[in-house]
C-alpha positions, 0 to 999 in steps of 0.5 A: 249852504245858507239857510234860505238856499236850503229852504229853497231846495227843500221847497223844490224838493217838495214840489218835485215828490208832489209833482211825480209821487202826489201832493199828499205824499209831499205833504208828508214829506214836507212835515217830515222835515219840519218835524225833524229839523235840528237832525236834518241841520245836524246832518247837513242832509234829508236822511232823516225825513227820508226815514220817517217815509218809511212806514208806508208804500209810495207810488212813483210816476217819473216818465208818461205812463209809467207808474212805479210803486215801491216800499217806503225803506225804498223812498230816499233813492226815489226822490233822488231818481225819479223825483229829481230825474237825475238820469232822465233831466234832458230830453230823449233820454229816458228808457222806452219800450222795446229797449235794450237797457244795461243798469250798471251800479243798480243797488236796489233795481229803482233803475233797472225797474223804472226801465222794466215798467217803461217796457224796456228788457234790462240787464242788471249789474251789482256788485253788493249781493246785499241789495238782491233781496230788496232788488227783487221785492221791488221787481216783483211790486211792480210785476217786471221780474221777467224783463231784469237780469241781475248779474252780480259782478264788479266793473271797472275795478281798477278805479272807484270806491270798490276799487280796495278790497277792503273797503269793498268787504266793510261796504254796506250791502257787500254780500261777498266776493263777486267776479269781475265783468269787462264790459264785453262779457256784460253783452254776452251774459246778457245776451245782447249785442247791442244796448239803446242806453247805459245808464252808470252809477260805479262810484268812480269805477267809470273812469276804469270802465272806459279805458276799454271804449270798444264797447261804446259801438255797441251803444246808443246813449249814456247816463251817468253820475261822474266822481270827480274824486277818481278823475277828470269828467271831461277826459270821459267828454273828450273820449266820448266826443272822440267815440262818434257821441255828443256828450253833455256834463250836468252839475248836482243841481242837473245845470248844463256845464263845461267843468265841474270843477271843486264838485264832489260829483255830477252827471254826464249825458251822452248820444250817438250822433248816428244811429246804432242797429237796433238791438237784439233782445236777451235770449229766452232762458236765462236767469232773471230776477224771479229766480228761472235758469242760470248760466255762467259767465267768464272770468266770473269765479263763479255764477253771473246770472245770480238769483236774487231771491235766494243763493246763487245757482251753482254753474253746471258741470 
């Protein structure tokens, strides 16, 4: 990338975060970056101002209405999510109120939480149990802890990043091992029959996930970041098409596009042409992310509905 096309996304970049966190936050983000400049050059990326944002609280305001405040270590992932929208950059498909939402890869909840604050009840799924204490920091900022569900397990594991053992246990967040989920148990543990929007970012474990599409049915649309690494994104399109959907790739700088060719990554949306029954809100009583009750879910090796505040709760006997 040429010096004037990094000024030029850098100058984009400032004027999302002004345009969704406040032009003072962008200020600071801005002299972030020139206060950091051979470090960043050095990098090839903004990591480095990211970091120096971290010293104080950001709120974030990404959809109509919605307002999303969050720790300063948090400020990377949301000038990515939410500055950029990178899973709400087409029409339509943003989470609303009274939806059934399923969060797969959801890291530290900055999803999972947009979704809450929108009015949306989530079903949360992470593998990394390191991500849960951070997760629930941040559900319980923006006061949505009852309406996530975080189930620590692994999807689509035959493909992806976390696909080898030992590159799962040497992963930054990586709390231990975690059951396996088909997308089926998904539903069940959370209680659902039905989801309004899946919003998916495996590491490449997508390409697994949909070798069992029968899920798809159940669902209303899918936002998605697609690993070129670990296949091709328009076999995800075709399938899609195929499964009753109109899909749509986007590349990293969220442009429509047919392939992706050479690119590392880009993002795929897709939306049921006819409408799927509404769906069933999750079931009162079982473990949210403020730590309540817990149920277990099969083929887990051990409890889904993890508490993030703290250990686990134990399956009853």
């Amino acid at each position: 990338m040429t010096r004037t096309s990094q000024a030029t996304q850098l100058l984009r970049d400032v004027r999302r975060i002004a345009a969704v966190a406040g032009a003072p936050t962008a200020l600071r983000f801005g002299a972030a970056v020139l206060g950091r400049g051979p470090a960043i050059r050095r990098a090839g990326n903004l990591i480095a101002a990211d970091m120096a944002m971290a010293t104080r609280s950001h709120t974030f305001r990404p959809l109509r209405g919605v307002a999303v405040t969050l720790p300063g270590t948090a400020f990377g992932g949301a000038r990515e999510m939410y500055c950029r929208g990178v899973y709400h950059a087409l029409p339509g498909y943003a989470p609303a109120a009274g939806e059934v939402v399923i969060d797969l890869g959801a890291n530290q909840g900055l999803f999972s939480v947009l979704a809450a604050r929108a009015g949306a009840s989530v079903i949360a799924v992470e593998a990394q149990r390191g991500f849960a204490a951070a997760f629930a920091d941040h559900a319980a900022r923006n006061g949505v802890s009852n309406r996530i569900r975080l189930l620590h397990a692994l999807v689509g594991p035959a493909t992806g990043v976390l696909a080898d053992l030992r590159t799962r246990q040497a992963a930054s967040h990586w709390g231990g091992d975690v059951g396996v989920l088909t997308m089926a148990e998904v539903f069940e543990a959370g209680g659902v029959e039905r989801a309004d929007l899946v919003k998916i970012d495996i590491e490449g474990s997508e390409f697994a996930l949909f070798d069992e599409p029968g899920w798809l049915d159940a669902v209303g649309r899918i936002v998605m970041e697609v690993h070129t690494e670990f296949g091709d994104p328009r076999a995800l399109v075709d399938l899609l098409l195929q499964r009753g959907f109109d899909a749509t790739l986007l590349d990293s700088d969220l442009v429509r596009t047919d392939r992706l060719d050479d690119a590392p990554s880009g993002y795929l949306y897709a939306r049921r042409r006819s409408p799927i029954p509404p769906a069933s809100q999750p079931q009162a009583g079982e473990e949210r992310v403020d730590g309540a009750a817990a149920e277990s879910g099969r083929n887990s090796g051990g409890p889904v509905l993890a508490p993030v505040a703290g250990a686990p709760h134990e399956p009853s006997a």
